[in-house]
RODO-2510 file (C-alpha; in nm, 4 decimals, decimal comma):
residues 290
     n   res          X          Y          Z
     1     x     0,0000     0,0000     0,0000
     2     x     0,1597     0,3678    -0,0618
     3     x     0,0572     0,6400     0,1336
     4     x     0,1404     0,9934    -0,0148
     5     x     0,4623     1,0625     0,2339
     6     x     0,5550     0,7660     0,2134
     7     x     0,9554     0,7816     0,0556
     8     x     1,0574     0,6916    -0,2454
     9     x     1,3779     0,5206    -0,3470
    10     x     1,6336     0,8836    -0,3897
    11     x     1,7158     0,9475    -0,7994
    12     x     1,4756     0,6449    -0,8773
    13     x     1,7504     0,3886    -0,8330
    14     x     1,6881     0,0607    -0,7526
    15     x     1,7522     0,0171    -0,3519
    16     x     2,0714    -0,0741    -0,1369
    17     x     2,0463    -0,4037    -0,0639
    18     x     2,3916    -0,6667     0,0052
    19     x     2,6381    -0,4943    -0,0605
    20     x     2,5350    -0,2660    -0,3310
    21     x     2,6359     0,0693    -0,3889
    22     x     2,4961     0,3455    -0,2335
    23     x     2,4035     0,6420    -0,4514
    24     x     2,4673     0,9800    -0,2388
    25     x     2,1323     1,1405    -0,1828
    26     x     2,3920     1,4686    -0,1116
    27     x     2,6862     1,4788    -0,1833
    28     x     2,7990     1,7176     0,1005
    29     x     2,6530     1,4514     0,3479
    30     x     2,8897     1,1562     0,3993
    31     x     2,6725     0,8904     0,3371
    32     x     2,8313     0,5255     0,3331
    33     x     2,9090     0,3688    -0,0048
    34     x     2,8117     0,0167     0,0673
    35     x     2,4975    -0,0852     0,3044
    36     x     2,5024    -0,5109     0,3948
    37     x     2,1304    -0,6164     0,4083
    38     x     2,0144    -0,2551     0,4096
    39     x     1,8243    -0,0511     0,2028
    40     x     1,8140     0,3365     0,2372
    41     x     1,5493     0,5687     0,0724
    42     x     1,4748     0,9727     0,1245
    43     x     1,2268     1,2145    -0,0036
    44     x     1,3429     1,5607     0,0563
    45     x     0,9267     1,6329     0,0407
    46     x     0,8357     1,4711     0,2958
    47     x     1,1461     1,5067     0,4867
    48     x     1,1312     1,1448     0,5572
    49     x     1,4467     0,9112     0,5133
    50     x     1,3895     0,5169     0,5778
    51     x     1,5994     0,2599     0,6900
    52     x     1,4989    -0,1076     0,6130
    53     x     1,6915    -0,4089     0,7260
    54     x     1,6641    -0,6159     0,4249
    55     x     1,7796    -0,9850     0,4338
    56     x     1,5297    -1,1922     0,2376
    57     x     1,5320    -1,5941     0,3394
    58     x     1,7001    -1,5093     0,6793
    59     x     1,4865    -1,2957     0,8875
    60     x     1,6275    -0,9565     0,7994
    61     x     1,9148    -1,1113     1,0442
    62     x     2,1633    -0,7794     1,1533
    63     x     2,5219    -0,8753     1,0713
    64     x     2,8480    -0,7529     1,2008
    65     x     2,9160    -0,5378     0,8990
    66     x     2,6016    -0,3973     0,8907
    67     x     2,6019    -0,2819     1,2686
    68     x     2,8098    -0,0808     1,1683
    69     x     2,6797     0,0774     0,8400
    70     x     2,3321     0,1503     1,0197
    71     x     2,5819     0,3912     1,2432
    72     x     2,7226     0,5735     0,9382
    73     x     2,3502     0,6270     0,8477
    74     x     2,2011     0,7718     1,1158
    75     x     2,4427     0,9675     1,1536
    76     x     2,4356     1,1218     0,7665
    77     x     2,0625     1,1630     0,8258
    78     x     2,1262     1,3428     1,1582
    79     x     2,3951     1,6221     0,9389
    80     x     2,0961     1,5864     0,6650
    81     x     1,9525     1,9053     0,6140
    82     x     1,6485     1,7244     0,4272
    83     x     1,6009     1,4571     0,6596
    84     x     1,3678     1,5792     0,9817
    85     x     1,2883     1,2360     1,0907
    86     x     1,4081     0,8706     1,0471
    87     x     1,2195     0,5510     0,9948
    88     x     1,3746     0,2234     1,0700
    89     x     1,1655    -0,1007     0,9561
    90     x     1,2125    -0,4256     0,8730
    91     x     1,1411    -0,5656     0,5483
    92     x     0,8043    -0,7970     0,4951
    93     x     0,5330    -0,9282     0,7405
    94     x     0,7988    -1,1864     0,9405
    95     x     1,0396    -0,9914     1,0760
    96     x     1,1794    -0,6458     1,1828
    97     x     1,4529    -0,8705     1,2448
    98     x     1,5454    -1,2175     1,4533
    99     x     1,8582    -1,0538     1,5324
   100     x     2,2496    -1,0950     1,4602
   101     x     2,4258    -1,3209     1,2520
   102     x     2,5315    -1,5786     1,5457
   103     x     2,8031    -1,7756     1,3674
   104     x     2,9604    -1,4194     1,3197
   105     x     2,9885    -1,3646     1,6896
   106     x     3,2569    -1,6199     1,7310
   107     x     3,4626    -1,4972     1,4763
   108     x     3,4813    -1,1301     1,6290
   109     x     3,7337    -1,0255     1,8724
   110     x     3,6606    -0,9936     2,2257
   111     x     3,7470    -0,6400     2,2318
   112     x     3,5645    -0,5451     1,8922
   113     x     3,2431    -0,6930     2,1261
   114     x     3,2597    -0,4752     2,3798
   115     x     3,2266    -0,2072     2,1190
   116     x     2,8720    -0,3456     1,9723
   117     x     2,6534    -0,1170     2,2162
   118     x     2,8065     0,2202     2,0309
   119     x     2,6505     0,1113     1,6995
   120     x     2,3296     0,0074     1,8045
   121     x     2,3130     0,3561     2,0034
   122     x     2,3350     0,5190     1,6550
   123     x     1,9374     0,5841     1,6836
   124     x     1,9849     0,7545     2,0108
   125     x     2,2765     1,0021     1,8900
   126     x     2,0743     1,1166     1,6126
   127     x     1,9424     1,4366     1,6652
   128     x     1,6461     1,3958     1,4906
   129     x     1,3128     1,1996     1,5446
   130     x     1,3420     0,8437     1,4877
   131     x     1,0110     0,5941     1,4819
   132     x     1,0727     0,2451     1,5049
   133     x     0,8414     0,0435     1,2654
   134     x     0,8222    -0,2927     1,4265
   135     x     0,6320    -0,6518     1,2758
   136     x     0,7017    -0,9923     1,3530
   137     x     1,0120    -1,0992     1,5122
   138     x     1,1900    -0,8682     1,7166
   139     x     1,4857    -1,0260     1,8682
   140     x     1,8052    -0,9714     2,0228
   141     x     1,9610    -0,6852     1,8671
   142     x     1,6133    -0,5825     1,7390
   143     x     1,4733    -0,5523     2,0478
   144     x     1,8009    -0,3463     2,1123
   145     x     1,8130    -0,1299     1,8100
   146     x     1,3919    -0,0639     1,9158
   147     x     1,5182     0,0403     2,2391
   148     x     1,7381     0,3118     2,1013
   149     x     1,4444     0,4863     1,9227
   150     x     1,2323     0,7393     2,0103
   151     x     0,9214     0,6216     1,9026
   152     x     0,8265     0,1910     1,8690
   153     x     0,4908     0,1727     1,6611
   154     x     0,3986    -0,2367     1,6273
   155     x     0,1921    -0,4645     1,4350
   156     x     0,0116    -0,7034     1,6303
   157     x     0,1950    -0,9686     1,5281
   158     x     0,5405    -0,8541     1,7104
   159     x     0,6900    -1,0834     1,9003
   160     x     0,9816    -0,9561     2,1144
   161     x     1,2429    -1,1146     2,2582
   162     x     1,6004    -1,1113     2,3996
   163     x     1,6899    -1,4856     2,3310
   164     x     2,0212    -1,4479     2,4151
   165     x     2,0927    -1,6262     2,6965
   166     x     1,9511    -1,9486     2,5381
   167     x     2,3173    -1,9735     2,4014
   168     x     2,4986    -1,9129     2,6969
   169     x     2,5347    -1,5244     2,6539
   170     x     2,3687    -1,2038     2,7279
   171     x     2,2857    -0,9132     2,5104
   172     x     2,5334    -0,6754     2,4478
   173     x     2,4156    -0,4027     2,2884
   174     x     2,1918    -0,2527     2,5297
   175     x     1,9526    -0,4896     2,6001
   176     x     2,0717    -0,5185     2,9988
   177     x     2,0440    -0,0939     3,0167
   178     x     1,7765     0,0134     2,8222
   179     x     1,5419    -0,2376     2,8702
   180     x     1,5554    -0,2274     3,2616
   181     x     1,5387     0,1360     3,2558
   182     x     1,2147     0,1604     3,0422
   183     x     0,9939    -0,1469     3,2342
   184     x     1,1755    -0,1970     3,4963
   185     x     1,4223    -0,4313     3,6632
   186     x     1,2059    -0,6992     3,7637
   187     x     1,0139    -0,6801     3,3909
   188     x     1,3073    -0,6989     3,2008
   189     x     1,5187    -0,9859     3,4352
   190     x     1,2144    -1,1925     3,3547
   191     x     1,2333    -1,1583     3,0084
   192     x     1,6592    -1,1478     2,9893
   193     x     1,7251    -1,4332     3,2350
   194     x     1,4710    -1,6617     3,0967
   195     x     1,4474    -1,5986     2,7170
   196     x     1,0722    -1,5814     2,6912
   197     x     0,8893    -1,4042     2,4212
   198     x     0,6420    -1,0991     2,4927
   199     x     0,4082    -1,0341     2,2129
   200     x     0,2319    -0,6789     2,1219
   201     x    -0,0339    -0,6852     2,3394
   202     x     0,2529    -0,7064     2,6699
   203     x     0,4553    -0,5192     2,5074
   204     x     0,1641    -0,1752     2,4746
   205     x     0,0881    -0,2519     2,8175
   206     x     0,4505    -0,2476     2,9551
   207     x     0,5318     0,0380     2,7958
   208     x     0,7811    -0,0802     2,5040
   209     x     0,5392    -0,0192     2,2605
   210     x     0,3158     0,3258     2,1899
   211     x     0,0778     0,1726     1,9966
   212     x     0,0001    -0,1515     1,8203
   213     x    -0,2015    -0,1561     1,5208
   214     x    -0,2898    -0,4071     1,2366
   215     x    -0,0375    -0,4899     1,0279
   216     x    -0,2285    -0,3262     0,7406
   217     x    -0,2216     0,0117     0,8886
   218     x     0,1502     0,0016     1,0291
   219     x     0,2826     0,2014     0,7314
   220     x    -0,0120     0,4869     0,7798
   221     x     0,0550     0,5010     1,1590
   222     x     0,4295     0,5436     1,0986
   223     x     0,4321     0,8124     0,8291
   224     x     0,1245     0,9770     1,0368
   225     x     0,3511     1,0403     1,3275
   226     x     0,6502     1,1118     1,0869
   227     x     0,4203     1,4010     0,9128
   228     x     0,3006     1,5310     1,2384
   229     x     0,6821     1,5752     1,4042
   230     x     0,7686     1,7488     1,0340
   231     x     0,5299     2,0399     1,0890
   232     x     0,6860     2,0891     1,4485
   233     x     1,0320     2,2879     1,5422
   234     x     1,2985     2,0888     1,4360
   235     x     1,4960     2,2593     1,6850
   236     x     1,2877     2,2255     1,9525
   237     x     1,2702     1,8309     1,9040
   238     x     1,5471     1,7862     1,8622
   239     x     1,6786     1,9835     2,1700
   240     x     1,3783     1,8040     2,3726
   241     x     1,5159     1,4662     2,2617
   242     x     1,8869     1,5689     2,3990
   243     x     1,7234     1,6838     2,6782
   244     x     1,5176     1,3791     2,8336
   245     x     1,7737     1,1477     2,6705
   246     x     2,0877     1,3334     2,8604
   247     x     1,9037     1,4133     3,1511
   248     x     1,7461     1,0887     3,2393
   249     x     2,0218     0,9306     3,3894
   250     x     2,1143     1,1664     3,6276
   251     x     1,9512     1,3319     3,9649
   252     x     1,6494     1,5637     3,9123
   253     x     1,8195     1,8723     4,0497
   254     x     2,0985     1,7881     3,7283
   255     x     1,7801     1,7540     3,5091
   256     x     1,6205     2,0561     3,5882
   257     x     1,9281     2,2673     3,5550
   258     x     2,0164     2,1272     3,2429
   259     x     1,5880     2,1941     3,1121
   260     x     1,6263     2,5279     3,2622
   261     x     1,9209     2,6358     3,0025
   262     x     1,7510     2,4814     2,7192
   263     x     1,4914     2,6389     2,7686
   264     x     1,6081     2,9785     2,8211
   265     x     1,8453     2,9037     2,4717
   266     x     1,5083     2,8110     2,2907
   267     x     1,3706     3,1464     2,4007
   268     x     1,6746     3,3408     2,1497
   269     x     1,5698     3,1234     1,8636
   270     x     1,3764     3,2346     1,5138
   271     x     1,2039     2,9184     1,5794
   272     x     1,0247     3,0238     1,8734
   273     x     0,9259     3,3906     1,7852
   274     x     0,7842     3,2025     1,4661
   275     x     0,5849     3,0017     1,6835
   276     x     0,4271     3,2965     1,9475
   277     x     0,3738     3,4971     1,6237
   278     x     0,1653     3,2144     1,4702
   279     x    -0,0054     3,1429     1,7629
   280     x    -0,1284     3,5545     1,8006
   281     x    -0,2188     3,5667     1,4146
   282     x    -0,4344     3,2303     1,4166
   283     x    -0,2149     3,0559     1,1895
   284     x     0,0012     2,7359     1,1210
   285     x     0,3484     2,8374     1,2099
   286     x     0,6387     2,7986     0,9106
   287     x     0,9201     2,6663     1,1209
   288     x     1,2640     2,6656     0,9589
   289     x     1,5063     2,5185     1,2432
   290     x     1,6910     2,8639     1,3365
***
């Protein structure tokens, strides 16, 4: 189904997928030149740029190489001047994805391990919005790369999942941090130590999930929300993402110090005179990100 924001492939080339070449969508942003089971697409129109783990037959698994080109993305997208939010999907009705490419994991260096976490944070540095389309299986460092978005809009068929421990490990990229911090440490013990599955239902009701929807009506949920942050301050979101991102881990006195001299910088912006000015004269306010 295509929905009238929805983004289309950049210069009408056929998408990144294993190892193609990427075609810059701007040359002045340094976009990588190779994506592993990843396609990328933009539409300056819309101002939405998707990311869509792409590995037909194998569950949209997440291999080593590509951990890292989803961190070269995110963070062209975030120096974008025509991206104002991200999308990250999986491909298909199966699978966001089912998570890495084990038999890679014991070819990697210890030390290039303890490194994983930085990459899968890549949706978390961003400045900019990013919405987490999730269907199907969500596992391991899906569930992780979820975690590091602002937004997680499901299907109803998610199934989530941090599996790891089934083969004598833990996750590593995240999963321990974030998910104990977002449902708390009992939730997510029960759901690390054991290896169960939580499906979309759980999930909404736990909080990992904002919504859940039928698979049919994921895509216009997603580029809904993604049209509804465009019209808003790109400044302000994403100085109200750094914000509650930065802020969270540390005491509230911190927090509040830290909100109070954001806010008082938002006050010297062209952004927010645009926005009191709109608001007097009755009408939508043009905001340009100054």
């Amino acid at each position: 189904m295509n929905y009238p924001d929805q983004p289309v492939n950049h210069l009408n080339q056929p998408v990144n997928h294993l190892n193609q070449p990427v075609n810059h969508p701007d040359e002045h942003v340094n976009y990588p030149k190779e994506l592993d089971g990843i396609t990328f697409e933009k539409n300056p129109a819309s101002g939405v740029a998707s990311i869509t783990l792409d590995v037909p037959g194998k569950l949209n698994r997440v291999s080593m190489l590509a951990r890292g080109h989803l961190s070269e993305l995110f963070k062209a997208c975030g120096e974008d001047p025509d991206v104002q939010v991200v999308m990250l999907a999986g491909a298909g009705i199966q699978a966001f994805t089912a998570g890495g490419d084990i038999t890679g994991f014991l070819k990697a260096l210890p030390k290039d391990l303890t490194r994983l976490h930085h990459n899968v944070a890549a949706p978390e540095r961003c400045p900019k919005p990013v919405i987490a389309k999730l269907a199907g299986y969500t596992f391991g460092v899906g569930l992780e790369l979820a975690l590091a978005c602002d937004f997680r809009l499901a299907a109803d068929n998610l199934v989530l999942g941090q599996p790891e421990i089934s083969l004598g490990m833990i996750p590593g990229s995240g999963g321990t941090q974030r998910l104990a911090r977002m449902i708390g440490l009992g939730r997510a013990k029960d759901l690390i130590m054991t290896g169960r599955r939580m499906h979309a239902d759980e999930a909404l009701h736990v909080g990992l999930v904002s919504r859940v929807v039928p698979f049919d009506e994921l895509d216009a949920a997603a580029y809904g929300l993604a049209a509804d942050l465009c019209r808003l301050s790109p400044l302000a979101l994403s100085m109200a993402k750094r914000v509650l991102n930065q802020a969270y881990e540390a005491p509230i006195s911190v927090g509040l110090e830290l909100e109070g001299l954001a806010y008082g910088f938002m006050r010297t912006t062209d952004d927010f005179r645009e926005g009191v000015e709109a608001f007097a004269e009755k009408r939508r306010p043009r905001f340009t990100g100054g």
